[in-house]
C-alpha positions in Angstrom: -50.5 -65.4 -12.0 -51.8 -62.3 -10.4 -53.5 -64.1 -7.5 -49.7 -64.9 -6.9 -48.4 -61.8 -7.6 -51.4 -60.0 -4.9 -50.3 -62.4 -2.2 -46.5 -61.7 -2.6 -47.0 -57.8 -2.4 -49.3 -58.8 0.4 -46.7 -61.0 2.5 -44.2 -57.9 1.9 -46.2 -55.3 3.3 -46.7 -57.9 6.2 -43.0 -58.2 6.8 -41.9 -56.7 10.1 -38.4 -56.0 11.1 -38.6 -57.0 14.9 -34.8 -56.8 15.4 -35.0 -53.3 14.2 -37.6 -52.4 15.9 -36.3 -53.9 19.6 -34.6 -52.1 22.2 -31.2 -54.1 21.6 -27.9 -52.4 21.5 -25.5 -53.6 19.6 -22.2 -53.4 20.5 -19.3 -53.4 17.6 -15.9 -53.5 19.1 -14.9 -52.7 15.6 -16.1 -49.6 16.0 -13.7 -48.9 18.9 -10.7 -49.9 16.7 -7.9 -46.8 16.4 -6.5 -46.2 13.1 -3.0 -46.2 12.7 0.2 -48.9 11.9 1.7 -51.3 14.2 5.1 -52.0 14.1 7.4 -54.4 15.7 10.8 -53.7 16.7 13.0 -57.0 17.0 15.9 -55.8 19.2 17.7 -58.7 17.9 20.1 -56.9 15.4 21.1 -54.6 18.3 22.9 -57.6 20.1 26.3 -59.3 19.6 26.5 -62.3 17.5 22.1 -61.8 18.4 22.2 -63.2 21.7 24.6 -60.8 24.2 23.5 -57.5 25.4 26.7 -55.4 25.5 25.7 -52.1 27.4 27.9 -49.5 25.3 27.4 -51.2 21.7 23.4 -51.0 22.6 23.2 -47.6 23.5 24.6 -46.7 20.8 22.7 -48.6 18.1 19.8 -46.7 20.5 21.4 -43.1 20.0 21.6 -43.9 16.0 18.5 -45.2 15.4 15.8 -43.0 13.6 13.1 -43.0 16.4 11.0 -40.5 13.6 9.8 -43.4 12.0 7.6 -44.4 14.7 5.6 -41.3 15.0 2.0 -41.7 15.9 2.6 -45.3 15.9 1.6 -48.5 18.1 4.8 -50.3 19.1 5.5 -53.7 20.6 9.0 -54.1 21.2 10.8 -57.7 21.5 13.6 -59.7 21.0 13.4 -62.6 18.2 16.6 -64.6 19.7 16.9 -66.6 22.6 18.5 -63.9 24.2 18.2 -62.9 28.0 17.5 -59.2 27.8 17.6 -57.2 31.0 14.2 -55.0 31.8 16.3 -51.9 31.8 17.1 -52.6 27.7 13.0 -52.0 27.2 13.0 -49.3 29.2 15.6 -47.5 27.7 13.9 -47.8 24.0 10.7 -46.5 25.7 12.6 -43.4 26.6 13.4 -42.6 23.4 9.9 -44.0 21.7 8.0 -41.8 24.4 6.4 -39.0 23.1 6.6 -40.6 19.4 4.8 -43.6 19.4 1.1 -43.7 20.3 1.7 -46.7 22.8 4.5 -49.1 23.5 4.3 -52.4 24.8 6.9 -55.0 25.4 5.5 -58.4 23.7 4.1 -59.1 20.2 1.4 -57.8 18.0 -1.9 -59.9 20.2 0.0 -57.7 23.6 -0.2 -54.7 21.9 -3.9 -55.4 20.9 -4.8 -56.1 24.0 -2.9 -53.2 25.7 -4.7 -51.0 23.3 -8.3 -52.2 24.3 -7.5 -52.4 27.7 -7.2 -48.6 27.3 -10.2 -47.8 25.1 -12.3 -49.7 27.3 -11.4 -48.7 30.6 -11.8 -45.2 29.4 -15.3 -46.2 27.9 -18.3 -44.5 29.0 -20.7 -47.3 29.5 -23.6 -45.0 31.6 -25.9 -44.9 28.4 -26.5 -48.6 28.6 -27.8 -49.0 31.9 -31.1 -51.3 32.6 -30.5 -52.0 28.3 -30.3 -55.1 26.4 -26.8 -55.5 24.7 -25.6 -57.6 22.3 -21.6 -57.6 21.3 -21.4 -58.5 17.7 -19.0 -61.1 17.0 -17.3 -61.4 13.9 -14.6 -59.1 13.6 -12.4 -58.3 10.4 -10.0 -56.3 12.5 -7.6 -58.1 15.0 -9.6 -57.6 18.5 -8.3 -59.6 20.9 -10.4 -62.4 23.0 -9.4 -60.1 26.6 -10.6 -57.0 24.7 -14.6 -59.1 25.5 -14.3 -60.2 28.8 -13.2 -56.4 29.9 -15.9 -55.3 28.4 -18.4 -57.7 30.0 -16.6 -56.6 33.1 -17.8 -53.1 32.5 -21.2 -54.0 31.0 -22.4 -56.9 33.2 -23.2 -54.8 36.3 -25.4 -52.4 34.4 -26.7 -53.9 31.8 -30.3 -56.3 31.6 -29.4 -58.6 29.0 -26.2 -59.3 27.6 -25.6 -61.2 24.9 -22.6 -62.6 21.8 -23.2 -62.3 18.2 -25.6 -61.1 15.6 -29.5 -59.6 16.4 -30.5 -62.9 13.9 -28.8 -65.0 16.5 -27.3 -64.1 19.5 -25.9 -66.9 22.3 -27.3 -65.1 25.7 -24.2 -64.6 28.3 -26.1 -62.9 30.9 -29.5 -61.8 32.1 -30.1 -59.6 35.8 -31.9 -61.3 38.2 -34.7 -59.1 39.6 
């Protein structure tokens, strides 16, 4: 029993954390995810019978609306009916969102995602992985969308050495420079 007991205290002093100890960099895009709500606004209710844009009855279900409620928000606008709805219809909502909401989209929740990340990463300072190993960790709790990892390989792939998808236990290698 304590010959046993020696060689398990033995094989855990022996125990060597290579991932932590390797140069990888691991990328979260979690980490990168703003805080705040998003909200859809179906521009449905604002037609006639749902489907006809009438010009004077939508501005003013514009004018009365409480635009307050959307402060420091991320807003996709879009229309739930089969509706046609003229460009100008978004762009007048935007006018009065601007300044409120945080970002504004036309399209659904995955666009505004994407719209989002498109931001964060092209403002991204990549510089400090240069000549580095990377690995992006994969699964994510929040909603990242699937563009929000190709712009980012965009970004990465002519500086980096390695770059590589998942976890530091298992990673499936995307790219490797070529000396």
């Amino acid at each position: 029993m304590i010959g046993s007991l020696k060689f398990i205290l033995k094989m855990s002093e022996d125990i060597i954390n290579r991932v932590a100890n390797s140069k990888l960099i691991t990328l979260d895009l979690e980490d990168l995810y703003p805080f705040g709500d998003r909200v859809l606004i179906d521009i449905k209710g604002w037609l006639f019978e749902d489907l006809i844009l009438k010009e004077a009855d939508f501005r003013t279900s514009i004018n009365e609306h409480d635009w307050q409620q959307y402060n420091q928000k991320y807003v996709a606008l879009t229309c739930s009916s089969e509706a046609i709805i003229p460009s100008w219809a978004y762009m007048l909502i935007s006018t009065k969102l601007t300044g409120i909401a945080k970002k504004i989209v036309v399209g659904n929740f995955e666009i505004l995602e994407t719209a989002i990340f498109q931001e964060l990463i092209a403002n991204m300072d990549v510089s400090a992985f240069a000549g580095k190993p990377i690995i992006l960790k994969g699964c994510a709790i929040k909603p990242i969308p699937q563009s929000a990892y190709t712009l980012l390989i965009e970004k990465l792939v002519p500086i980096v050495s390695n770059l590589m998808f998942g976890e530091a236990c298992s990673t499936v290698p995307l790219y490797k420079f070529k000396k």
